[in-house]
C-alpha positions, -999 to 999 in steps of 0.1 A, spaced: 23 98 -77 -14 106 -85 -24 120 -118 -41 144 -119 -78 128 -124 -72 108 -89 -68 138 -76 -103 152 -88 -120 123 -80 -103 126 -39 -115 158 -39 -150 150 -48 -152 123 -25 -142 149 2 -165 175 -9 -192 147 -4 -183 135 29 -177 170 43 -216 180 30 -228 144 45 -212 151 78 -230 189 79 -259 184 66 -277 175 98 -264 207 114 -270 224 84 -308 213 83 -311 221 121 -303 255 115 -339 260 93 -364 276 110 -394 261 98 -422 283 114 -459 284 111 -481 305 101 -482 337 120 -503 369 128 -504 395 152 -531 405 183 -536 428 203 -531 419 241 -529 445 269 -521 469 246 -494 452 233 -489 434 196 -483 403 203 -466 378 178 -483 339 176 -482 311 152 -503 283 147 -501 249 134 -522 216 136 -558 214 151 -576 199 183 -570 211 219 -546 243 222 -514 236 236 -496 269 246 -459 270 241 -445 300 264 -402 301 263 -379 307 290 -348 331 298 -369 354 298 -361 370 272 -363 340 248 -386 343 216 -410 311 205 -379 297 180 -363 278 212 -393 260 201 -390 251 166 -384 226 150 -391 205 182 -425 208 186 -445 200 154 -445 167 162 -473 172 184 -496 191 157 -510 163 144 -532 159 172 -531 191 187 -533 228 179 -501 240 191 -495 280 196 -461 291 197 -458 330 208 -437 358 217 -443 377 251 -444 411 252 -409 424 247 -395 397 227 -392 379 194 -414 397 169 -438 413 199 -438 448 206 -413 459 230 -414 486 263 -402 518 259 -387 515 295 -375 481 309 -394 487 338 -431 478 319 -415 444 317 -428 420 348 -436 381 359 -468 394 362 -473 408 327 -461 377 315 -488 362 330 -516 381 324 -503 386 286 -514 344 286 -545 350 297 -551 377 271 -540 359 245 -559 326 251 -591 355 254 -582 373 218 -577 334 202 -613 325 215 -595 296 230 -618 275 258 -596 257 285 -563 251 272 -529 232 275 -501 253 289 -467 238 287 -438 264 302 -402 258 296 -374 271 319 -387 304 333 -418 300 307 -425 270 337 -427 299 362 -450 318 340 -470 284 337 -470 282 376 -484 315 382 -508 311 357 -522 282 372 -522 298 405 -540 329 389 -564 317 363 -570 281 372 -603 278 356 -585 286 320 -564 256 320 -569 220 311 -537 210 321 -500 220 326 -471 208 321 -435 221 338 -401 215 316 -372 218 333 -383 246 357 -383 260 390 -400 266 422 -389 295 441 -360 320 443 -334 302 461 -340 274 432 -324 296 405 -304 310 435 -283 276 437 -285 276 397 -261 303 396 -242 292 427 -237 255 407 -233 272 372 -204 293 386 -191 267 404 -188 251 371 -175 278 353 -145 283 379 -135 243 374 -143 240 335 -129 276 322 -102 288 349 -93 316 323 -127 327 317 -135 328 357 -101 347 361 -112 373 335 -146 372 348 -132 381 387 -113 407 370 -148 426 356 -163 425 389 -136 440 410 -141 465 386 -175 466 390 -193 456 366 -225 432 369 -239 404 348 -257 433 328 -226 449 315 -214 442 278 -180 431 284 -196 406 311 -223 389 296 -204 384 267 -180 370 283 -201 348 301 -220 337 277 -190 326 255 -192 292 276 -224 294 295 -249 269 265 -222 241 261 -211 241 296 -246 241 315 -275 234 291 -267 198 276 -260 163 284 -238 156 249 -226 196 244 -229 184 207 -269 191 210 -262 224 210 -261 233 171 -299 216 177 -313 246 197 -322 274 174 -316 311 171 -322 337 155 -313 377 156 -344 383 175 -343 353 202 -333 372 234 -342 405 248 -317 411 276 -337 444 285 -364 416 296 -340 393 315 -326 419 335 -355 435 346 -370 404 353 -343 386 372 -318 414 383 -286 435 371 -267 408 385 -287 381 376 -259 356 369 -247 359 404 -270 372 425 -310 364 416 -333 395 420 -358 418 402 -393 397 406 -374 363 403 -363 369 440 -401 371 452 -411 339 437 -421 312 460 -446 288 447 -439 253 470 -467 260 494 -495 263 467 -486 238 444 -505 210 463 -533 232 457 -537 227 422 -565 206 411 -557 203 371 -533 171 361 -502 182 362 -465 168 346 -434 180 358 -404 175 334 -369 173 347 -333 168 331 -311 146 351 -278 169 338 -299 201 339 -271 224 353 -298 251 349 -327 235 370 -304 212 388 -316 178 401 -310 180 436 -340 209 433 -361 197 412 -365 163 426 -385 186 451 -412 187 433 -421 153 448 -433 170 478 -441 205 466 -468 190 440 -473 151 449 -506 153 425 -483 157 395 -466 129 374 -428 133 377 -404 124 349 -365 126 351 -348 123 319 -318 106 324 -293 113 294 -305 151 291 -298 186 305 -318 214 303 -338 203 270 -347 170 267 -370 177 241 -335 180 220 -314 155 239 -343 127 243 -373 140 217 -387 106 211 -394 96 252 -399 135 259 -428 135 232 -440 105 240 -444 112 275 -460 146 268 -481 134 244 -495 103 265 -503 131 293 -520 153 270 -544 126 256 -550 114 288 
């Protein structure tokens, strides 16, 4: 039998191991963000932070609905070369919000980038868009091409029947992986209830991060929240009531493949070769949409590779940008 000072000392080794063992996750969990200030931008407070100096690189976040913390920790890497702006859009994070859904838009979102790069006294800048931030990005350059240096396109898509297939494949996914959840799911909608309801989007979110937005569903704990990440207001008005199912709102008039050869600034289009979200057999498009623009599948990553493969993801983003 142990006495009673074996015992102790077991117990401390446990207590030792178990911090070990969290600590990682524990340190992921700390937002470290830079300094911040508000401006004004279409009438709008608009949150931003700054850190590092040289040429701006924009951050904008997906969803939409996300807030610039997606971001963090991630990205200060790059702010020893470069002056990299991290910022809510209208509506989310720490950014004023609508008093009607309906004042949110694609175009907005847009526009809102242009304003801000005007009220920073910024020149030409870097624009890199993540997820649906890579639509924003895309319109942008469509719209104010003269403003941008160059952009790069994470993990994004083209056109509506892009995220269309997203939510055909997710649910597909969903049905095989989580039987239960699909059967309680089918049970909502005969009720009728749409992808906006409470009782449905929490329910289908319950599996929707692991499931779809990682290689290693471990990675997970590395993307960061916080209480004031997501609007949903924004994301259903943007992409539809039923926006898990079937795409709509302004998402279901987005069509950029014929104009993308058009664009004259360099150009790097990111891709995840387990992105669930942007799925491969789409993205790989790109090829032909954009054959000006530098391609890069990540091939042990989903719908971040910044998380899932940060060193080759920085690297490559950084050789672009010094290019």
């Amino acid at each position: 039998m142990l006495t009673r000072e074996e015992l102790k000392t077991i117990a401390i080794m446990c207590l030792v191991v178990s911090l070990v063992t969290m600590a990682p996750k524990l340190a992921a969990q700390q937002i470290r963000h830079a300094a911040g200030a508000y401006d004004t931008v279409n009438g709008a407070k608009l949150w931003y932070e700054s850190e590092g100096t040289g040429e701006p690189l924009i951050l904008i976040a997906g969803g939409p609905g996300n807030s610039h913390v997606c971001f963090h920790n991630h990205f200060s890497v790059l702010a020893d070369k470069f002056r990299v702006i991290y910022f809510d859009s209208f509506g989310r994070g720490k950014s004023d919000r609508a008093k009607s859904p309906s004042k949110y838009s694609l175009a907005r979102d847009v526009d809102d980038v242009e304003g801000l790069r005007k009220a920073l006294g910024l020149g030409k800048i870097n624009l890199l868009g993540h997820s649906y931030g890579g639509i924003v990005a895309q319109a942008y350059a469509l719209k104010y091409p003269s403003s941008l240096k160059r952009v790069i396109l994470s993990c994004t898509l083209y056109n509506a029947e892009m995220w269309q297939a997203n939510n055909d494949s997710s649910n597909h996914e969903i049905q095989q992986q989580y039987p239960e959840v699909w059967a309680k799911l089918m049970d909502l909608r005969a009720r009728g209830l749409h992808s906006k309801d409470d009782e449905h989007r929490t329910l289908y979110g319950s599996v929707l991060t692991r499931l779809l937005f990682f290689y290693d569903a471990s990675n997970a704990a590395r993307l960061l929240h916080d209480p004031l990440s997501f609007n949903n207001d924004v994301y259903y008005q943007i992409a539809g009531d039923d926006a898990d199912f079937l795409i709509g709102g302004d998402i279901s008039r987005v069509d950029f493949r014929t104009q993308l050869r058009g664009l004259l600034m360099p150009i790097l289009i990111i891709a995840g070769r387990f992105d669930r979200i942007a799925i491969p057999r789409y993205s790989i498009r790109y090829k032909q949409y954009a054959p000006q623009a530098d391609f890069v599948m990540f091939e042990k990553s989903g719908h971040y590779p910044y998380i899932e493969e940060a060193g080759s993801y920085f690297s490559t983003v950084r050789e672009f940008l010094m290019k």
